[in-house]
NUPAVEX-256873 format. One record per residue (C-alpha): residue in three letters; x, y, z. Coordinates in steps of 0.25 Angstrom, whole numbers, plus 5000, padded with zeros to 4 digits. Example, Ala and Ser with C-alpha at 12.3 -4.5 7.8 and 13.67 -1.06 7.14 Angstrom:
2
ALA504949825031 SER505549965029 
//
This chain:
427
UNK512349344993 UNK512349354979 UNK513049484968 UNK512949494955 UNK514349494946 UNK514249574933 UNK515149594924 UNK514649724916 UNK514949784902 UNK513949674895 UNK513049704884 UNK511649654889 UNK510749604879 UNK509449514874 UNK507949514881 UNK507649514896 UNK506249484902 UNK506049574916 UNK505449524927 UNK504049554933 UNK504149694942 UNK504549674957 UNK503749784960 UNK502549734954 UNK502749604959 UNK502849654976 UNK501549734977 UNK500849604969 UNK501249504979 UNK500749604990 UNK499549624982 UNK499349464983 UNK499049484998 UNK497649554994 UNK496949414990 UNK497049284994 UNK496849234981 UNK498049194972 UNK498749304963 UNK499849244952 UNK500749324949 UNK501749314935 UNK502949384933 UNK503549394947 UNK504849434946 UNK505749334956 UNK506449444963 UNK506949474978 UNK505849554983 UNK504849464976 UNK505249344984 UNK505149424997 UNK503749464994 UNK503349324993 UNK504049295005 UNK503249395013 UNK501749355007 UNK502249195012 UNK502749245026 UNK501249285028 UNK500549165021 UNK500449195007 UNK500649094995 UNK501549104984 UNK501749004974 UNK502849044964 UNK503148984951 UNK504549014949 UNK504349074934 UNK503849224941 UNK502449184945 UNK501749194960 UNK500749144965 UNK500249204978 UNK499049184987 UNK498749255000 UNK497549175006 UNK498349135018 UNK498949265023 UNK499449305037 UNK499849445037 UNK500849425048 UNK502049535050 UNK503049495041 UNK504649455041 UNK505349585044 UNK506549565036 UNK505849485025 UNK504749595022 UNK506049715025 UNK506649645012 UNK505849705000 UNK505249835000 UNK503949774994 UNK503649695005 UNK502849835011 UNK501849794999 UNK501149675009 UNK500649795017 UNK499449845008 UNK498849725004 UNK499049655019 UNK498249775026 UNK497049765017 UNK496849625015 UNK497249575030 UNK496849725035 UNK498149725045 UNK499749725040 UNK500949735048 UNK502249755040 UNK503749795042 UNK504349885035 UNK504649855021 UNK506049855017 UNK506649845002 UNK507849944995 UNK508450045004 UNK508350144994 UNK507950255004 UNK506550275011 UNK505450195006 UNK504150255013 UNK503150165016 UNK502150285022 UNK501450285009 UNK500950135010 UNK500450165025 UNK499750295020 UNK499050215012 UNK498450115020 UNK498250205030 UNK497250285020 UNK496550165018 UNK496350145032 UNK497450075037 UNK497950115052 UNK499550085053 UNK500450075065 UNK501950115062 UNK503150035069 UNK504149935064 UNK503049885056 UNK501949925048 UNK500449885054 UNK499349935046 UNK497849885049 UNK496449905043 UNK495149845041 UNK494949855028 UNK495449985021 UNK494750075015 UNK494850125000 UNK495150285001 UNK496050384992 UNK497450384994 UNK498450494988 UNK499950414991 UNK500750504997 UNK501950454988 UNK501650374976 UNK502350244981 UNK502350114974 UNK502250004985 UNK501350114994 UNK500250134982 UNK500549964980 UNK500049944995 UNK498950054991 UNK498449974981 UNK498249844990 UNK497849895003 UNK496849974993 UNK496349854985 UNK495549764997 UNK495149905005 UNK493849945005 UNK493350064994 UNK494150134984 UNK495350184986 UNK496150314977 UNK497450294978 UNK498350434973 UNK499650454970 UNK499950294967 UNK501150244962 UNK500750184947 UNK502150114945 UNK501849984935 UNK501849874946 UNK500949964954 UNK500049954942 UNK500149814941 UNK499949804957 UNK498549854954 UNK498449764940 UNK498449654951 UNK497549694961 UNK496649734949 UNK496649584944 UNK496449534958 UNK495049594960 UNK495649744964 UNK495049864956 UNK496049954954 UNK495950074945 UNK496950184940 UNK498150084940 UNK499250164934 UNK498950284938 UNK499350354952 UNK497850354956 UNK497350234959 UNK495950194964 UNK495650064970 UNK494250004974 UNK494549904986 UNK493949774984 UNK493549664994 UNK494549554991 UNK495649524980 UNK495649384971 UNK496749324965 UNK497649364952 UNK498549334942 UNK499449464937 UNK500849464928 UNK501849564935 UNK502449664924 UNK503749674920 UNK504849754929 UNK504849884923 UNK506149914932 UNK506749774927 UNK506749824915 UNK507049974917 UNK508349894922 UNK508649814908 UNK508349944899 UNK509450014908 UNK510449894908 UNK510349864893 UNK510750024891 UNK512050024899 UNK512449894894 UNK512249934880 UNK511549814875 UNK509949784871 UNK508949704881 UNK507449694876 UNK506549694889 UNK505449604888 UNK504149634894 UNK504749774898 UNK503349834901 UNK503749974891 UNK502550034897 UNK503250034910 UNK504650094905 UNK504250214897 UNK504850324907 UNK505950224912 UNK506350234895 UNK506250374894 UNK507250384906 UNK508250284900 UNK508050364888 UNK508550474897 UNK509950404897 UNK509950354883 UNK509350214884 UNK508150204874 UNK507350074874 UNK506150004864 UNK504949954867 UNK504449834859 UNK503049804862 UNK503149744879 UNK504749734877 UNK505849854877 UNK507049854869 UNK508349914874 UNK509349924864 UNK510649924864 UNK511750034864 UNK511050144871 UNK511450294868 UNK511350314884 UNK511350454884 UNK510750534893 UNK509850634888 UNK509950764896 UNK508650854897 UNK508250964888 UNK509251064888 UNK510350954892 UNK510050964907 UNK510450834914 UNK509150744914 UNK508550694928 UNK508150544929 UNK507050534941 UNK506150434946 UNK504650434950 UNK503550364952 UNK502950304939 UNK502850334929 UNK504250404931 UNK505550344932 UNK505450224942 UNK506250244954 UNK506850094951 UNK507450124939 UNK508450244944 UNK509650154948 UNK509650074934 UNK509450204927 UNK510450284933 UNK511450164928 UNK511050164914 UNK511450334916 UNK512750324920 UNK512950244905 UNK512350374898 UNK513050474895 UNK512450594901 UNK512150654915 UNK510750614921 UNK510150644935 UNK509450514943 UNK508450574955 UNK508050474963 UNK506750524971 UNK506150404975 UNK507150344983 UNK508350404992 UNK509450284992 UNK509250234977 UNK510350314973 UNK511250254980 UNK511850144973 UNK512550244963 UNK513750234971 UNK514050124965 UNK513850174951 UNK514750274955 UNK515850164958 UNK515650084944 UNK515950224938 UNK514550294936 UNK514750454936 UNK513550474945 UNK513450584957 UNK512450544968 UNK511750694971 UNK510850654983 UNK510050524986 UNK509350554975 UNK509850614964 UNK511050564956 UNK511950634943 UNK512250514931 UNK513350554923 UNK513250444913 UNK514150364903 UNK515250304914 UNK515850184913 UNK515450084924 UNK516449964931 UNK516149854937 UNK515949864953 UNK515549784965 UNK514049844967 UNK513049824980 UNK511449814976 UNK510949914985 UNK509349884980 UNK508749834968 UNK508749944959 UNK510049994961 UNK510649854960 UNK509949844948 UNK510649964943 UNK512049924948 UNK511949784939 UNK511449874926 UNK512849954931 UNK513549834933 UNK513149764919 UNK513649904911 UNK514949914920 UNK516049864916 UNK516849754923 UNK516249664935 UNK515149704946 UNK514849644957 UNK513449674962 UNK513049624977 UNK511849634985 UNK511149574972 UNK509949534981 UNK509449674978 UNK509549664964 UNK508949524964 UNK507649584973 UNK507149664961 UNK507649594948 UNK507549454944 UNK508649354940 UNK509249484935 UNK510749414934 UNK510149314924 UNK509249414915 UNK510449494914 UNK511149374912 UNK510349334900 UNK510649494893 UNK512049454895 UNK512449514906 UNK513849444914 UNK513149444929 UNK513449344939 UNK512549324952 UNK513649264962 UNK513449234976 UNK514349284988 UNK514549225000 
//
């Protein structure tokens, strides 16, 4: 076991390079199953979740050559969509992406049920939904068997706009037969770039970005060569952590086109960044202030589906609140447990009162100590080393495995900002 040792109060400066979006990645290693040609794929971020993907597309024969410097190479000529290693696909939440592209190429799939952050209930009725409106027949026990044919293109209103539910969409619709309308999709960047790919294999996908989304099936998929973009959550992450720690961190390759509402909610709590052509500036000595609604009523921060506030982001934001001065409300409506971890806030000495699984009162501008912490998931142990890096005195952060899922060599990027943080191993 390893735990990260942090001792907080630090200025954090000088130019970070994030890493390439885990939630792109996922769906575009699933999205390798639909041909048996090569795809290359650049920018790969070398995360936890990332190597358990792989692990699962070589338990049932697929190649993967890695480079070591972020690239893949992965072909799927050789495939035997066999039931796969319960505790081994139960490790990451994405591994329910394999379903989509498995069914429609191989037209049978038998999966278990996924696993990932126990953030509260994570349907997965919107995926089966979907294939089943396609043409899919499922059977419903410990595990998922659905079987078909070929499916069959036809329109599909979503019944919740589900990110890995319109990702599966997307691939079960790509190989079916006909055209199929997809409504009410989720349109979140890696999402977009999910059909980018598909578009450059051969696919023919129209309306990308949009929550409509039609898609012309097509007979077979070839081989592609695609970069993934910038993690637009990494670097939500850095703009929040160069606020609370007062200092100034240029973000390269920040994909601004991507952070225009998560800016106009840090702006919300005083943080103001620059964009500089692709990079984005954050300066130091923030005001962090919040600023109330008109009439001085205290401000609501909320997350939705893009292009709103990114569920992701809650935990880091709520951090960087209890540095402004001011009161704010968070309301979580995604997820039921993500709200959780501000217990420990609350013992490094954040004035926060937790109204219900989903909402919780900020009352900024506290001082925060040093405290021995527990990741919970990654997102909020992402949060609890941005409130460990502005605390003062020593953290200790342990269950760093959940940290380390999502974020790559974080320890030394932050290292490189001038950050005191220490990954240690425990007996």
């Amino acid at each position: 076991m390893e735990q990260f040792v942090i001792q907080g109060g630090h200025e954090l400066c000088g130019t970070v390079i994030p890493s390439g979006n885990k939630n792109a990645a996922l769906p575009m290693l699933a999205a390798c199953l639909l041909t048996d040609e090569p795809v290359t794929l650049h920018n790969v971020p070398r995360i936890g979740d990332v190597g358990t993907m792989v692990e699962l597309l070589q338990e049932i024969g697929v190649e993967v050559q890695d480079d070591g410097n972020g690239t893949l190479c992965v072909q799927a000529h050789r495939v035997q969509p066999a039931q796969f290693d319960l505790a081994l696909f139960r490790r990451i939440r994405g591994s329910i992406l394999l379903a989509g592209p498995i069914l429609t190429r191989f037209g049978f799939v038998q999966l278990p049920r996924p696993g990932g952050d126990l953030i509260g209930r994570r349907r997965v009725d919107t995926h089966m939904l979907a294939f089943q409106s396609l043409g899919a027949e499922m059977v419903l026990n410990e595990t998922f068997r659905v079987q078909a044919q070929r499916l069959q293109g036809t329109d599909i209103l979503l019944d919740q706009a589900s990110v890995t539910g319109t990702e599966n969409a997307i691939m079960a619709a790509a190989l079916a037969r006909g055209t199929t309308i997809l409504r009410n999709a989720a349109c979140e960047p890696h999402v977009q770039e999910l059909c980018q790919l598909i578009n450059c294999m051969g696919g023919q996908i129209e309306g990308i970005g949009s929550n409509t989304l039609i898609i012309y099936g097509v007979d077979r998929l070839g081989g592609a060569e695609f970069t993934i973009g910038s993690d637009f959550m990494e670097i939500g992450s850095f703009i929040g952590l160069a606020a609370v720690t007062r200092g100034e961190i240029l973000i390269k390759k920040a994909v601004p086109q991507h952070m225009r509402m998560i800016a106009m909610v840090y702006e919300r709590l005083g943080v103001q960044i620059q964009v500089q052509g692709d990079d984005i500036l954050v300066p130091r000595e923030q005001s962090l202030q919040v600023m109330p609604d008109l009439g001085g009523a205290i401000p609501e921060i909320a997350d939705m589906p893009w292009p709103a506030f990114p569920p992701d982001l809650m935990s880091v934001a709520l951090v960087v609140a209890t540095q402004a001065e001011g009161t704010v409300l968070f309301h979580e409506k995604m997820f039921e447990s993500r709200l959780y971890f501000v217990d420990k806030l609350i013992s490094m000495g954040a004035r926060i009162i937790l109204c219900d699984p989903h909402r919780a009162v900020v009352q900024g501008g506290s001082r925060l100590s040093g405290d021995e912490l527990v990741s919970p998931d990654i997102r909020a142990g992402m949060a609890l080393l941005v409130a460990a890096l502005c605390a003062c005195g020593q953290s200790v952060i342990r269950n760093i495995v959940q940290i380390d899922r999502g974020h790559e060599r974080i320890d030394e990027k932050l290292r490189a900002l001038g950050a005191q943080i220490e990954r240690v191993r425990v007996s």
